[in-house]
C-alpha positions in Angstrom: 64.4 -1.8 44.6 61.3 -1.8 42.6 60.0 -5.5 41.8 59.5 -6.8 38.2 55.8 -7.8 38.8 55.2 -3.9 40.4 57.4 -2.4 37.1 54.9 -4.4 34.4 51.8 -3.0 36.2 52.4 0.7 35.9 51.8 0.4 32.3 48.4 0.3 31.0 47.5 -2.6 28.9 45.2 -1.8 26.0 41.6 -2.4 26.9 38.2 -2.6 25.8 37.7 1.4 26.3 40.5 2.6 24.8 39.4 0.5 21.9 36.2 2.3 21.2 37.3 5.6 22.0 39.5 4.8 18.7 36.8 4.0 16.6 34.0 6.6 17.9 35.1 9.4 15.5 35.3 7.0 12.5 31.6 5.5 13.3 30.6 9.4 13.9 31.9 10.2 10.6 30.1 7.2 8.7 26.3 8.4 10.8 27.0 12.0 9.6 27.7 10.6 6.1 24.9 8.8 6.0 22.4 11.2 7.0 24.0 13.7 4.9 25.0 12.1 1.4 23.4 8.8 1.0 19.9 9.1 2.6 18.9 12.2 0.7 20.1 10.4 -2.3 17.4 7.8 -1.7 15.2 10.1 -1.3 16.0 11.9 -4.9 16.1 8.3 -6.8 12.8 7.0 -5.2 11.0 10.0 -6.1 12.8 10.0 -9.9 11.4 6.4 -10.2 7.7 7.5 -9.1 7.5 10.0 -11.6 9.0 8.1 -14.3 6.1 6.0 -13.1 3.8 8.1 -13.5 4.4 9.4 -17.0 1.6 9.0 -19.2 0.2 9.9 -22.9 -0.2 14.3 -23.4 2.7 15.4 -20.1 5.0 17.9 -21.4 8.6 16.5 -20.3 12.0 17.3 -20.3 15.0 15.0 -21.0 18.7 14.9 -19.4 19.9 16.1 -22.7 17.2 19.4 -22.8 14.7 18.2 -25.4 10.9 19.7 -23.9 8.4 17.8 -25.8 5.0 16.3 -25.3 4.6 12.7 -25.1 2.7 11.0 -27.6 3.0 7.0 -26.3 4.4 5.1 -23.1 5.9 1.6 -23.6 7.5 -0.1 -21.1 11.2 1.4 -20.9 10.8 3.7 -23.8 8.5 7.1 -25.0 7.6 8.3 -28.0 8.1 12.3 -27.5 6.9 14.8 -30.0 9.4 17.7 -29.9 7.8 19.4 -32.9 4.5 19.3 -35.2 5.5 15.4 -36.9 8.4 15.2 -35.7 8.5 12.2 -33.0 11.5 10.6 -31.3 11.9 7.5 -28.9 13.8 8.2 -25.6 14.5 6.0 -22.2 12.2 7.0 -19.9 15.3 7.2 -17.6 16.3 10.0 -19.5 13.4 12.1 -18.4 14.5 14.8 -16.0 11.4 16.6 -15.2 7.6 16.7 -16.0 6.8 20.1 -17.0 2.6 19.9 -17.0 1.1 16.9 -16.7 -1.5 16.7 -19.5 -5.4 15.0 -20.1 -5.0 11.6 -22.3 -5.4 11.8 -25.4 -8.1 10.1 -27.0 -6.6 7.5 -29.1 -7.4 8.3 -33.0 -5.0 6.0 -34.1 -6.5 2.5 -33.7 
């Protein structure tokens, strides 16, 4: 006959191994995500914020909502963009997509 303490041994308890092959696809998965989605997204937001940065008086820009204009003044989170001859509106500066040509400063006339 086969003894009770010989019976519960042929079983394999769960151990230590077993536990991280269980979890090495799901940690595989998160490093591929990682390197894949959310690291090239920092990339594209820390380069958004240094050329919102560098924005300054005379770039040609173009906004999220497809308005190409010149800028005419920089305040802190807002521009004054010139879309047509006198005709000036104030956007976010988040809202600026892309800086077409970057422009010489303008001498300022108005003070």
């Amino acid at each position: 006959m086969i003894s009770t303490a010989y019976a519960q041994a042929a079983g394999a308890a769960p151990g230590g191994s077993d536990l991280l092959i269980q979890f090495l696809p799901l940690v595989l998965i998160l490093v591929v995500f990682y390197f894949l989605m959310i690291r090239p997204q920092q990339k594209r937001a820390k380069e958004h914020r240094a050329l919102l940065s560098a924005v300054r008086r005379g770039d040609t820009v173009v906004t999220m909502s497809g308005l190409i204009g010149k800028v005419a003044k920089v305040q802190d989170n807002e521009i004054l963009l010139e879309i047509a001859e006198g005709v000036r509106v104030r956007i976010l500066k988040s809202t600026i997509s892309e800086v077409r040509t970057k422009g010489q400063p303008v001498a300022d006339d108005e003070k």
